[in-house]
Structures are given as structure tokens and as C-alpha cells.
C-alpha positions in Angstrom: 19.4 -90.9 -25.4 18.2 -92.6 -28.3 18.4 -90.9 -31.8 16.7 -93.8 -33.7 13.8 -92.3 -35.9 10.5 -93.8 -34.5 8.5 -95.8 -36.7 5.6 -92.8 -36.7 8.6 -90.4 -37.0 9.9 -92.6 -40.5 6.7 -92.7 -41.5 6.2 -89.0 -42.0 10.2 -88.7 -43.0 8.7 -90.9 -46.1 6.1 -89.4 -47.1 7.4 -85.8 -46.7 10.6 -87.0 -49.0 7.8 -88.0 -51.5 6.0 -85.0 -51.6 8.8 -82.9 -51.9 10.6 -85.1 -55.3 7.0 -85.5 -56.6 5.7 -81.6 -56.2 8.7 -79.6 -54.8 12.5 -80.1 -57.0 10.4 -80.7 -60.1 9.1 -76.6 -59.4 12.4 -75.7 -58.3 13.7 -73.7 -61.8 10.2 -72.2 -62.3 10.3 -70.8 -58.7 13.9 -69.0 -59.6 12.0 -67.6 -62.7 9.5 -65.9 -60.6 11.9 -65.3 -58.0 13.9 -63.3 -60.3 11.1 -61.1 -62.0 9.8 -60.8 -58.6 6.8 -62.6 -59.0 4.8 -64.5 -56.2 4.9 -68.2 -58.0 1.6 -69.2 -59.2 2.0 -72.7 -58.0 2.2 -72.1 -54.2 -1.4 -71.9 -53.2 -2.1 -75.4 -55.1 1.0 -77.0 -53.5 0.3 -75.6 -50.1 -3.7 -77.4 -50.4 -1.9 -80.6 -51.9 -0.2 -80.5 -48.3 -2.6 -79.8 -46.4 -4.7 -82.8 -48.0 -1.9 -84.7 -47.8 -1.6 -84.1 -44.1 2.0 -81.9 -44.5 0.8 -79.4 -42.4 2.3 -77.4 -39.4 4.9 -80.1 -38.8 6.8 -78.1 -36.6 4.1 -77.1 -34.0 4.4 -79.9 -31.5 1.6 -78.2 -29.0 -1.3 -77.4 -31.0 -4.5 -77.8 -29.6 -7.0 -80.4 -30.7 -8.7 -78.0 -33.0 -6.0 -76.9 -35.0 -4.7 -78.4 -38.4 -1.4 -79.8 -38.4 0.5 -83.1 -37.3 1.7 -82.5 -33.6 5.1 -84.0 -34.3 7.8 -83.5 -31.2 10.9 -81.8 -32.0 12.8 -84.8 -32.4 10.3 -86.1 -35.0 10.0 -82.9 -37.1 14.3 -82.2 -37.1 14.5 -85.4 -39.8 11.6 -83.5 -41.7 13.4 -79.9 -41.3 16.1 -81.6 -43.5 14.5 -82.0 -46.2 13.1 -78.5 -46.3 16.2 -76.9 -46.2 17.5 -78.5 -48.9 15.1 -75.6 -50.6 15.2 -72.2 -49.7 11.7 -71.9 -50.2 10.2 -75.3 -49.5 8.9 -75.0 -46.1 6.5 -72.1 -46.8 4.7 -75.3 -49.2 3.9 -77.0 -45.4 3.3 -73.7 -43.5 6.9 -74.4 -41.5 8.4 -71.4 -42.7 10.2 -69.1 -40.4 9.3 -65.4 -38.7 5.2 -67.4 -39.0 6.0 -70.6 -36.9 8.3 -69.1 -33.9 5.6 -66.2 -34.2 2.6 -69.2 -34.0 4.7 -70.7 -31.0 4.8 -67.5 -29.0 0.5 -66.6 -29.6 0.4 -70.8 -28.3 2.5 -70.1 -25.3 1.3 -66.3 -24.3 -2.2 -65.2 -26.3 -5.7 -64.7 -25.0 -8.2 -67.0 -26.7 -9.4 -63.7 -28.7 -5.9 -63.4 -29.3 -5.4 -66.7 -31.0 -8.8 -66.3 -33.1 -7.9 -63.0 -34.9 -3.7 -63.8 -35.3 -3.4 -67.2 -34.3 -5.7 -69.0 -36.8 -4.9 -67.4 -39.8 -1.3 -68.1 -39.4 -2.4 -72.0 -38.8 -4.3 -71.6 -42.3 -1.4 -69.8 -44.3 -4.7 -67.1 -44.4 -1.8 -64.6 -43.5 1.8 -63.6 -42.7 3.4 -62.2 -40.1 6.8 -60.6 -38.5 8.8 -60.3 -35.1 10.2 -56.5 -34.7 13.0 -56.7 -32.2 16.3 -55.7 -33.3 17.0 -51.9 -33.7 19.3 -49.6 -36.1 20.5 -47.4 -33.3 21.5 -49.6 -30.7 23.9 -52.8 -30.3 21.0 -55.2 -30.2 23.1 -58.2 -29.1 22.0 -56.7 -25.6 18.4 -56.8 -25.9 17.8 -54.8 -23.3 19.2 -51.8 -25.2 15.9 -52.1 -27.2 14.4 -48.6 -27.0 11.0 -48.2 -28.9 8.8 -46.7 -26.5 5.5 -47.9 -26.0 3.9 -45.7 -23.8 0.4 -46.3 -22.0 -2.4 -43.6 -22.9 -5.7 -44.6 -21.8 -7.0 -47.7 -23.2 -3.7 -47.9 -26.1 0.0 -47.7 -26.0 1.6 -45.2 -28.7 4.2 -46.7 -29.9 7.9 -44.3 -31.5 10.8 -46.1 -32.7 12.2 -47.4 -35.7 13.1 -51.4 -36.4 15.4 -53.2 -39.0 16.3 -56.7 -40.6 12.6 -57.5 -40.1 11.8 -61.0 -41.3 9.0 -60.8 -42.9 8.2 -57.5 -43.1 8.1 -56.7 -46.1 6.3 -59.5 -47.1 3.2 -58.0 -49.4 0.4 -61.1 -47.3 2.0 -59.2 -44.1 -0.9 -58.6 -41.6 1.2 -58.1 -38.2 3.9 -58.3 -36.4 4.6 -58.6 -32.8 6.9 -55.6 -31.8 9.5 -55.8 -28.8 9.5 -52.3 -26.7 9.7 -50.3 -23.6 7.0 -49.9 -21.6 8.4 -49.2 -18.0 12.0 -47.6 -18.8 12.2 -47.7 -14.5 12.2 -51.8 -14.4 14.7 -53.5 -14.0 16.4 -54.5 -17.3 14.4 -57.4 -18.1 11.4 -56.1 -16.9 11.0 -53.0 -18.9 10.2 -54.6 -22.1 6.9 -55.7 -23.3 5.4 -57.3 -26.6 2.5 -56.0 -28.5 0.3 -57.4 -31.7 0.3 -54.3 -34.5 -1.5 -54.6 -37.6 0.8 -53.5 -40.8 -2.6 -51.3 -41.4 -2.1 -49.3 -38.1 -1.4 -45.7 -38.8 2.0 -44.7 -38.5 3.6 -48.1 -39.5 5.7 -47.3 -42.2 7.8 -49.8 -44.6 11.4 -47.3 -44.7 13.1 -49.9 -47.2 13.0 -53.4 -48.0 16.7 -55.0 -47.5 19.1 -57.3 -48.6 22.3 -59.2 -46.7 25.4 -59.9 -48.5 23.3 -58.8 -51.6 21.0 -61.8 -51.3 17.1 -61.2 -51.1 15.1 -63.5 -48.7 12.5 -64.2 -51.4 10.3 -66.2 -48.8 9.7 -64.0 -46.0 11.6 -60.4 -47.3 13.4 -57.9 -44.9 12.2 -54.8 -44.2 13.3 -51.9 -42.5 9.8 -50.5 -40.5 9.4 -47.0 -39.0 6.6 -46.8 -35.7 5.2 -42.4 -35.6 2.7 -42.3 -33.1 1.2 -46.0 -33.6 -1.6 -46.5 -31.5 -2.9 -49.8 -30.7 -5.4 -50.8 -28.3 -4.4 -52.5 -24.8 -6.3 -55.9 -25.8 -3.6 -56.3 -28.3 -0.3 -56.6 -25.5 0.9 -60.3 -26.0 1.3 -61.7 -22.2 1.7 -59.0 -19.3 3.1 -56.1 -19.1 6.9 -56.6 -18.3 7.2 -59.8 -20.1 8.6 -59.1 -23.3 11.5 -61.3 -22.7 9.7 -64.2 -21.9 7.7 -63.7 -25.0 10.7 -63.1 -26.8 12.3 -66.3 -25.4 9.7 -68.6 -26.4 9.5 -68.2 -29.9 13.6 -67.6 -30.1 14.3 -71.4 -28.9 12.4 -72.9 -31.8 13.3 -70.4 -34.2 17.0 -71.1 -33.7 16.8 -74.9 -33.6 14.2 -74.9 -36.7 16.6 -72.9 -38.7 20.1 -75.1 -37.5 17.4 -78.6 -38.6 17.2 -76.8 -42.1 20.9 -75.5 -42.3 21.2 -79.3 -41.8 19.7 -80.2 -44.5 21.4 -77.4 -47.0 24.8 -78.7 -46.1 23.8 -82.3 -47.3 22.5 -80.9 -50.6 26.4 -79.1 -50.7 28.0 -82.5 -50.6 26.3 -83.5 -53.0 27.1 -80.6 -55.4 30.2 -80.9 -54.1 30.8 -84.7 -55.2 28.8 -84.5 -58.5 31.1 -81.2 -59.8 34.3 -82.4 -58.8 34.1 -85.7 -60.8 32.6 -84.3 -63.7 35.5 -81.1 -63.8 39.0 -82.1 -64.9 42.1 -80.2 -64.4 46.0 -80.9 -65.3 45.1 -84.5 -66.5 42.9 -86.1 -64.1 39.3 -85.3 -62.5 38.8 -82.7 -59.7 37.7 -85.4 -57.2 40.9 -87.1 -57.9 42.8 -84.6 -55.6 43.7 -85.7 -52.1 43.0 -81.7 -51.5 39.1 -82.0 -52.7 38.6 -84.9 -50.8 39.5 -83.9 -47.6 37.0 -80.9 -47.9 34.6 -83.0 -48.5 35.3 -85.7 -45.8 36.1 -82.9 -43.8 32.2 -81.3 -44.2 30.6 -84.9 -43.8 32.8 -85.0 -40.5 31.3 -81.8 -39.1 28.0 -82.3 -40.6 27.1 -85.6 -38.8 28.5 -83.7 -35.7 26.0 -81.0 -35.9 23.2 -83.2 -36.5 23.7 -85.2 -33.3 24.4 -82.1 -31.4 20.6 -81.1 -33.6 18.9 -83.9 -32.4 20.6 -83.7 -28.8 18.8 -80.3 -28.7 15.5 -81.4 -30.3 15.2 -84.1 -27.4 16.0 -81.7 -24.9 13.5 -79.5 -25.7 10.9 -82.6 -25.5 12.1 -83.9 -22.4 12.3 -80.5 -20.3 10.9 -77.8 -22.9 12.3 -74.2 -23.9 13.2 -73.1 -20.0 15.3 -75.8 -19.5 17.5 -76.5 -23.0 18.9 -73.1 -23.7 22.7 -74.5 -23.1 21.5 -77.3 -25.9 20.1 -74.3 -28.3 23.1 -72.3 -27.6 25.3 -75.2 -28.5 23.8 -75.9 -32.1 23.5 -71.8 -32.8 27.1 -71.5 -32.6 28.4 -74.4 -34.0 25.8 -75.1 -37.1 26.1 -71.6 -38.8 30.0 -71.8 -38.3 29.8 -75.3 -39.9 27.5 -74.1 -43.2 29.9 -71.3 -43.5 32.7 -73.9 -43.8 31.0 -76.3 -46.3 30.0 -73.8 -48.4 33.4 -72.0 -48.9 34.4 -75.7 -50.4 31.7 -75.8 -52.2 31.9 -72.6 -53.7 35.9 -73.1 -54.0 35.1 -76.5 -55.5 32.9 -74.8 -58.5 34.8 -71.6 -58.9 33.5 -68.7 -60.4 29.8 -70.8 -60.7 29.5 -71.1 -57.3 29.0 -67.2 -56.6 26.7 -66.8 -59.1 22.7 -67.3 -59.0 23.3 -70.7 -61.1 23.2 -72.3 -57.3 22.7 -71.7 -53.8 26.1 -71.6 -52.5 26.8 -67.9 -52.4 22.8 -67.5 -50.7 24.1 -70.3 -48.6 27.7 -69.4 -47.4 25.7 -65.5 -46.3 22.8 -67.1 -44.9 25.4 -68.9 -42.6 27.0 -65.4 -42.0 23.9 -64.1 -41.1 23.0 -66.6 -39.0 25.4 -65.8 -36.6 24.5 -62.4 -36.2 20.5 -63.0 -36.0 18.7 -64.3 -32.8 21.7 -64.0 -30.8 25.3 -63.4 -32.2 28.3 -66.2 -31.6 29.2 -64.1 -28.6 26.3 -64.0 -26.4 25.9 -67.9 -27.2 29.1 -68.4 -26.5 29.0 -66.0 -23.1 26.0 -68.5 -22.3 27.7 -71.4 -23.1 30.8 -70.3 -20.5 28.5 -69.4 -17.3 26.3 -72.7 -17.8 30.1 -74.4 -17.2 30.1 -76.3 -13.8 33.6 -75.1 -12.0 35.2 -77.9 -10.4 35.5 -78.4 -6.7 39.2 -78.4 -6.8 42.1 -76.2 -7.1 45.1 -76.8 -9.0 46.9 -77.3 -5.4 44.5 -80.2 -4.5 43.3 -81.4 -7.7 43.6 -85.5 -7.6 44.6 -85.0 -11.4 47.7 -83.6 -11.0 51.2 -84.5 -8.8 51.4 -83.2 -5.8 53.9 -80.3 -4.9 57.0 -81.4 -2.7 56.3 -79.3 0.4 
């Protein structure tokens, strides 16, 4: 395996990395402005058209087709490019890389009809629209997705759907056209064949936004959380995403991306906490000397650039996998990097936070939006434990015992 950038791959790292000092940081205070009035910044369609022109576009889509806008990058390429997106909370929505809308893009690739991809599809390519993925519920322990219990019942040429989903990405995104909801179609399959995935327009009758909500108190400002409600929505047929039955392939798809392309940007975040990191502690002074002086302050921070280049191997490790032998075939790799990148932001932003004090919980920085979006992402797409449980039954057992293993003496008989 060789992690070397390519020369095409440094290429875009460069120009991205100008883009983003040129056009991005400088808008930075402006967007928390906005952010905090609640105001949709009035910069973002002009920045998104500079990088389109500028050929920024749809860098994390690795299998569009030859008609669609963006750079066809392989997930190796576009982890180095991540990076530098997360170092922003909102940055990747400027080059249409923001998540639910590219795991969503991903799955409509991998399992829509070509009408499909004209009415939901393009859009999305053309930041036209936004879009959400219902799938966990309030009512059940949705670590088990199989507990999933919206009902989607066949009448005629629709399915009615009745159920109620939370901690929707997305959702309550006012530019939210659809979402692809997660539900039971055929409650007598077997458990992962009783699930299917539909396309339903926010307009549809019966959708209703219950709440919008927060985690830890912070707001995703980029794609908002809502909490939707599903009486008696009827689509029509032509709108079920892949066969009936198939939810959890659907669901599969877009969640291998979606959990690598948030661990590349979580990446990136953890370098921008170094920095803060280094630049507070030596310009802070306590009994006598500056804070960086402390043996205690530097091993947090050698300590986080430990674990930090650790994670983005394992990142990259993961990235390649998923070129090599695609999303089938590198779930061990995805389930490496879920558990160990959230667990790793969670740590380097506790320094972090520890290392400004009081500052570092308030909305003067990122840390406290950082150290919970850590948190939360080891709950969302799959907690720790069902990784983990992944992780164990992917482990080869040796062909051994401890009575014949060459490792160990022998017993006196």
C-alpha cells in the first residue's frame, strides 16, 4: 500500500487549499454572524459558482457518470481534500461534499432508475436542492436496524407510509426537497429482508416537521436535525429506491462513504485543534512561565499528534480499500476508522478545551461543537458497539489450541 498523494491527487490538494484561504477562512466570522441570527449567509450561492468554475465540485463522488459535473476523484484522492473541509464546519456545502446530500447522491448512483436520477439525482449534483436519510426511530433501539418499524404498506399503485423518525440530517433544512425513508414493507421476511427504501417529497401530505433538534445544545447549522412525523403518506410505487426487500442494501451503500467522509473531515478538525492548541498555550502564562512550558501541556499535545497521524493512516488504509475492492468488501476497514476517529476527536478536544479553559466551551471556537460532534459520532451510523461487534466476528481464530499452540511450552505429560 502506498499512501503517497499522486501527482493528480496534489494537484487538487493545492488548489482546494487555495480556494479555501482565498474564499473560505476569510468568510469564516461573517458566516457565525448569520449563523447566529439564523440567517442563510448571502455569500454561499457566489462561492458555491466560484467552485464550480473553478472545478471544486462533487469531489467526493468517485463514480459519476460522464455527464455529470464534478471531478471523479477515488477515495484515496478526495480523503487529503476532506481535510481541509473539516477544518470548517460548514465548508464543504461551498463544493457540494456536504453530508446527508453526498451519501444520499451515492445511494440514487448505486440503486435509482434513470427517471429516478433525473428528478432527485441531478438536482442534488447541481446544489438545485437538499435532501435527508430517515432511518433511525424514537421508539426503538435503532442500533439494531432491523427494529425499524415505519410501515410502508402497498395499496395499489402507492405505499402509505405511518411512523415517526428523529435525528434527521437534514431535515429541517428549509431547500429540503426529499428524503429517502427506511421502512417495513414485508413485516414476514426475514429480518433483513423486510425493509425497503422509498424517495418522499417533503411536500407529500402527511409529512410533518414535529421539531427541529439540537445535540449537546449545538445546532448543525449546515444540514439541521429534524424530528419528522409520516400520517398516511402516500407515494407512488415509481418512487421505491432499488426492489422491494432491499432496504439494507440501500442503506449500506450510502452508510460506507458517509462514515469514512465524516472520519476524512474529523481528520481535518483535529489538525485545526493542534493548532489552537499550540498557539493558546504559548501565548497564556501561569505561575511564572508560559502554558506551553508545562511538561503536562505538552504531552496532550504530542499525545493528540500521536493518535492523529494514527487515524489518518488507518483513513487512508480505508479510503484505498474502498478503491481496490469497493463498499462490499471494506466494511472491517470502515468499522475500524468509525470507532477509533470519533474516540480520538473526543480526546483532542477535551485538551483543547482544557487547554483554553472557560473559552473553549463557549461559541468564541469550535471545541465544545467539536468535543459533541465527536460524541455524536459514535452514536450515528452505527454506535461503538455494533462496530466493535463487527470488528470481533471479522477476527480470524487461530488453528490452534492453547494445548498445541507452537507459541507456548509444552505441558509435562
Amino acid at each position: 500500500m502506498d499512501f503517497d498523494l499522486s501527482g493528480r491527487s496534489e494537484a487538487w490538494l493545492e488548489k482546494l487549499q487555495g480556494f479555501f484561504d482565498h474564499e473560505v477562512l476569510p468568510r469564516h466570522r461573517v458566516w457565525l454572524v448569520h449563523m447566529a441570527n439564523r440567517e442563510v449567509p448571502p455569500f454561499m450561492g457566489d462561492l458555491q459558482r466560484k467552485a464550480q468554475a473553478a472545478g471544486l465540485w462533487n469531489l467526493g463522488l468517485p463514480e459519476l457518470a460522464e455527464d455529470e459535473p464534478g471531478t471523479r476523484l477515488s477515495n484515496l484522492e478526495y480523503a487529503p481534500l476532506a481535510e481541509i473541509m473539516g477544518r470548517l464546519f460548514w465548508a464543504p456545502e461551498v463544493f457540494n461534499c456536504q453530508a446527508p446530500d453526498v451519501p444520499n447522491m451515492i445511494a440514487l448512483q448505486n440503486c435509482a432508475t434513470p427517471e429516478q436520477k433525473a428528478r432527485w439525482l441531478r438536482p442534488l449534483l447541481e446544489a438545485r436542492t437538499r435532501s435527508a436519510f430517515g432511518m433511525t426511530e424514537p421508539d426503538v433501539a435503532s442500533s439494531d436496524a432491523t427494529n425499524i418499524a415505519t410501515r410502508m404498506v402497498r395499496d395499489g399503485d402507492d405505499y402509505v407510509i405511518n411512523g415517526r423518525k428523529w435525528f434527521i440530517t437534514g431535515a429541517a433544512h428549509p431547500r429540503c426537497s426529499f428524503l429517502i425513508v427506511m421502512g417495513v414493507t414485508d413485516a414476514g421476511a426475514d429480518r433483513t429482508g423486510r425493509h425497503s427504501c422509498i424517495i418522499v417529497p417533503m411536500e407529500t401530505p402527511g409529512v410533518r416537521l414535529v421539531r427541529r433538534l439540537r445535540w449537546m445544545g449545538c445546532e448543525d447549522h449546515v444540514a439541521p436535525i429534524g424530528e419528522l412525523a409520516f400520517d398516511n403518506v402516500r407515494v407512488p410505487r415509481a418512487n421505491l429506491l432499488g426492489a422491494e426487500g432491499e432496504g439494507f442494501r440501500v442503506a449500506q451503500i450510502r452508510l460506507g462513504p458517509a462514515r469514512i467522509h465524516h472520519c476524512m473531515r474529523s481528520i481535518g478538525l483535529c489538525e485545526l485543534l493542534i493548532e489552537l492548541m499550540m498557539v493558546r498555550s504559548s501565548e497564556r502564562s501561569a505561575f511564572g512561565r508560559t502554558v506551553i512550558q508545562y511538561d503536562t501541556v505538552q504531552r496532550w499535545i504530542a499525545e493528540s499528534r500521536v493518535e492523529l497521524e494514527q487515524a489518518r493512516l488507518l483513513a487512508y488504509r480505508c479510503a484505498w480499500r474502498l478503491d481496490q475492492a469497493g463498499h462490499q468488501d471494506a466494511w472491517r476497514d470502515v468499522s475500524l476508522i468509525k470507532v477509533a476517529v470519533p474516540a480520538m476527536l473526543q480526546r483532542i478536544a477535551d485538551r483543547a478545551m482544557q487547554v483554553f479553559g472557560a473559552m473553549g466551551g463557549s461559541d468564541d471556537t469550535p471545541i465544545h461543537q467539536a468535543l459533541a460532534w465527536g460524541r455524536l459520532l459514535r452514536i450515528g451510523d452505527g454506535p461503538d458497539e455494533v462496530h466493535l461487534r463487527q470488528i470481533f466476528r471479522m477476527e480470524p481464530m487461530p488453528s490452534w489450541s492453547i494445548e498445541n499452540s507452537p507459541y507456548l511450552s509444552a505441558h509435562p505429560s
